[in-house]
C-alpha positions as CSV (number, residue, x, y, z in Angstrom):
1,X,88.1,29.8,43.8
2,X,87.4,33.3,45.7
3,X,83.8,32.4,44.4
4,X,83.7,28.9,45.9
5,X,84.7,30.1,49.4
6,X,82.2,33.1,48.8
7,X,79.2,30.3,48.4
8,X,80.5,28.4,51.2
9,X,80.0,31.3,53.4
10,X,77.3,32.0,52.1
11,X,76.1,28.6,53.0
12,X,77.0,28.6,56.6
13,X,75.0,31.4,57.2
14,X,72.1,30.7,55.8
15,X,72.3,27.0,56.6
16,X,71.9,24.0,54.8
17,X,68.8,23.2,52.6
18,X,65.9,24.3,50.5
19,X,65.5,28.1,50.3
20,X,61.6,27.8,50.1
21,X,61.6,25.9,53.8
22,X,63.3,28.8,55.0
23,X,61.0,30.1,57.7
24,X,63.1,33.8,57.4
25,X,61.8,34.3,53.7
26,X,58.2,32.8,54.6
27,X,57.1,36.6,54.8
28,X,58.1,37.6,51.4
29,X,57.3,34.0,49.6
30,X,53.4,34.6,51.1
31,X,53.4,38.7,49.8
32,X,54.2,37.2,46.1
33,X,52.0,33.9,46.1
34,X,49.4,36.7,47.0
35,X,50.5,38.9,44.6
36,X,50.5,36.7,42.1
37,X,46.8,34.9,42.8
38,X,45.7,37.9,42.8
39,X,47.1,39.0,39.1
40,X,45.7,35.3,38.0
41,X,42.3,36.1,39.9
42,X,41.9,39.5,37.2
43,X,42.8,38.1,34.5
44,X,40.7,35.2,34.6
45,X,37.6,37.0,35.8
46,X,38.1,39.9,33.4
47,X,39.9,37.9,30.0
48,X,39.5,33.9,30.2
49,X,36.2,33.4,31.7
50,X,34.4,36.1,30.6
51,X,35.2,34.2,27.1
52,X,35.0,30.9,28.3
53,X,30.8,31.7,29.7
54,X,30.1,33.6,26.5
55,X,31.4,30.3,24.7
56,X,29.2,28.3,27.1
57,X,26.4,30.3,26.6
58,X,26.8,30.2,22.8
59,X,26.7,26.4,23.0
60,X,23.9,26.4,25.2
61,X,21.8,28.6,22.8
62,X,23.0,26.3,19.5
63,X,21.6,23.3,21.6
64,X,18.3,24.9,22.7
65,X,17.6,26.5,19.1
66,X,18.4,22.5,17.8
67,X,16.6,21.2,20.2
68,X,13.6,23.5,19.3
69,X,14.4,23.4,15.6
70,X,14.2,19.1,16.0
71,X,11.2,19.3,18.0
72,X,9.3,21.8,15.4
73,X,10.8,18.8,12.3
74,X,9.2,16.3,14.2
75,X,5.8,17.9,15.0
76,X,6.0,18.4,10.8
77,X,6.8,15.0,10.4
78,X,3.6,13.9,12.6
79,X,1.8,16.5,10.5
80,X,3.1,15.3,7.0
81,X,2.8,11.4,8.4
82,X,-1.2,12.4,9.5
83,X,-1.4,13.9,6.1
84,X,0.1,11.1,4.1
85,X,-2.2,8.9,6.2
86,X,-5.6,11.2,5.5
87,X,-4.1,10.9,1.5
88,X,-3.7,7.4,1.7
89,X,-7.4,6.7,3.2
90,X,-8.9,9.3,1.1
91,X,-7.4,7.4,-2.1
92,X,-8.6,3.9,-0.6
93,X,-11.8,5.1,-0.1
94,X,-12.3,6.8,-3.7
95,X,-10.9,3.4,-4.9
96,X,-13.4,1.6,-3.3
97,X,-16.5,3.9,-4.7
98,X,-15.0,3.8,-8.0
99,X,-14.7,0.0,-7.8
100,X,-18.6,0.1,-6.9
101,X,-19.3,2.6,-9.6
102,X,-17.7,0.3,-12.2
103,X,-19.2,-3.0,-10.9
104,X,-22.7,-1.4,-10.6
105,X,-22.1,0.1,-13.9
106,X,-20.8,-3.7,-15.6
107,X,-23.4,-5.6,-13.3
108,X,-26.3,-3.3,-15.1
109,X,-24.7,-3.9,-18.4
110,X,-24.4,-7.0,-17.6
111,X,-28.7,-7.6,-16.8
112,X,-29.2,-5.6,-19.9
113,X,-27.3,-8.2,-22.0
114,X,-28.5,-11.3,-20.2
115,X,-31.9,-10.0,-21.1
116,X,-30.9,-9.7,-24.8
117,X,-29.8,-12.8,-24.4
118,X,-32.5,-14.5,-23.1
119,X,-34.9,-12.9,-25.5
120,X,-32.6,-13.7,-28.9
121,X,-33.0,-17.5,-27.4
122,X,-36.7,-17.6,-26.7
123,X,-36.8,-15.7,-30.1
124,X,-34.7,-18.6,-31.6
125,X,-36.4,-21.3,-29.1
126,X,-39.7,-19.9,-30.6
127,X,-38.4,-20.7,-34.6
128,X,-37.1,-23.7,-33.7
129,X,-40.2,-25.3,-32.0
130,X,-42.0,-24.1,-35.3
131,X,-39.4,-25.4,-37.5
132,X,-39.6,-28.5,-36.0
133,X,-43.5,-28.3,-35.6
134,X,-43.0,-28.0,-39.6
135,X,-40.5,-30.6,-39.8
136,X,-42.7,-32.9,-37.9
137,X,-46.2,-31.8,-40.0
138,X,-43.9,-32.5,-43.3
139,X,-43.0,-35.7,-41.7
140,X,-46.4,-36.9,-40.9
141,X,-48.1,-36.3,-44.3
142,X,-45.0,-37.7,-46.0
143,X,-45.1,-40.9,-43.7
144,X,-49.2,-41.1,-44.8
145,X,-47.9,-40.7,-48.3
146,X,-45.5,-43.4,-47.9
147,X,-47.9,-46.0,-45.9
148,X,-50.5,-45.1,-48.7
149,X,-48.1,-45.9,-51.8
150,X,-46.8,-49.1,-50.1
151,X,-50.3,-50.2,-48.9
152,X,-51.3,-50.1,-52.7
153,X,-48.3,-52.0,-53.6
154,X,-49.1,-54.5,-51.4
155,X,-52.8,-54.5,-52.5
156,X,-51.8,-54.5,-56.2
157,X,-49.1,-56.9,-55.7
158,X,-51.7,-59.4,-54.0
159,X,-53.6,-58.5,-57.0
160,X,-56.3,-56.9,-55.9
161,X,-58.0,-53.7,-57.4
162,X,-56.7,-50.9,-55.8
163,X,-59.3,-48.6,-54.4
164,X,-57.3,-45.3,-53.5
165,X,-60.0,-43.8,-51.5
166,X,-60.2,-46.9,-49.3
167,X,-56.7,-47.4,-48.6
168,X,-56.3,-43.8,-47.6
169,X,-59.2,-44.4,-45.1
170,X,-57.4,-46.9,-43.6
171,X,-53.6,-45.5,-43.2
172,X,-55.8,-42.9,-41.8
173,X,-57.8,-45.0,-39.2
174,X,-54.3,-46.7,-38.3
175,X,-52.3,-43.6,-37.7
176,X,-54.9,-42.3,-35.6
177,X,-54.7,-45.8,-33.5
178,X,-58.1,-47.3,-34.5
179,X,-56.7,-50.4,-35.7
C-alpha cells in the first residue's frame, strides 16, 4: 500500500492526465521525435531507398529492353508478312505463266491434231466420194444391163425378134432423156 500512496503523490504533483500533453516534457519529447526522424531519414536514404530506386530502375530497364525487344518482333513480323506477301505473288504469278505455258503448249497441240484431223477426213471424204462415184458407175451400167434384159423380154415375150443392138440403142437414148 506504501506503493499506492507513492503513485498518489506522485500524481498530485505532476497533475492529472496524459504525460505526452505535458507542456514541462515538450522539450525532451521534440529532442527524441528529432532524434529519431533523423535516424529514420539515414537509414532510408542510405539502406531502403537506395534499394528501392535500384529496383525501380531495374524495372524500368526490363520494360524499355521489352518494349524495344517487341518493337524489333514486330518490325520482323512486317518484314516476314512483306515477305510472305512477295512469296505469295511471286508463286501466283509463276502459276499464271505456267498456266499460259501449258495452254499455249495444248492449244498448239491441239491445231496440230485438228489439222490431222481434218486431213484424215478429207482423205476419207476423198475415198468415199470415189467409192460412191464407183458405186454409182456400177449402178448405172447394171441398171442399163437390167433395162436391156427386161426390154428383150418384153420384146421376145410380144414375140418379136429380138434385135440386141437395137434395144441397146434405145435403153441408151432413154437413159440419156431422148425419149
Amino acid at each position: 500500500m506504501a506503493d499506492e500512496a507513492t503513485l498518489a503523490e506522485h500524481g498530485a504533483e505532476t497533475g492529472a492526465g496524459m504525460p505526452q500533453l505535458d507542456f514541462s516534457t515538450f522539450p525532451n519529447q521534440i529532442f527524441w521525435l528529432l532524434v529519431t526522424l533523423v535516424v529514420i531519414y539515414f537509414i532510408l536514404s542510405r539502406i531502403a531507398l537506395p534499394r528501392i530506386g535500384a529496383v525501380l530502375a531495374e524495372r524500368a530497364g526490363t520494360i524499355t529492353n521489352d518494349v524495344a525487344a517487341a518493337e524489333e518482333m514486330k518490325a520482323r513480323a512486317v518484314a516476314a508478312e512483306a515477305a510472305y506477301e512477295k512469296a505469295l505473288a511471286d508463286a501466283r504469278a509463276e502459276a499464271n505463266r505456267i498456266i499460259a505455258e501449258t495452254k499455249a503448249g495444248i492449244q498448239g497441240e491441239l491445231d496440230i491434231e485438228l489439222k490431222k484431223a481434218d486431213a484424215e477426213i478429207a482423205a476419207r471424204t476423198a475415198e468415199s466420194e470415189k467409192a460412191i462415184a464407183a458405186i454409182r458407175d456400177s449402178a448405172v451400167e447394171n441398171v442399163l444391163s437390167v433395162a436391156r434384159d427386161t426390154a428383150e423380154a418384153l420384146v421376145t415375150a410380144l414375140g418379136a425378134n429380138v434385135d440386141a443392138a437395137a434395144v441397146a440403142t434405145a435403153v441408151s437414148a432413154r437413159m440419156k432423156g431422148d425419149a
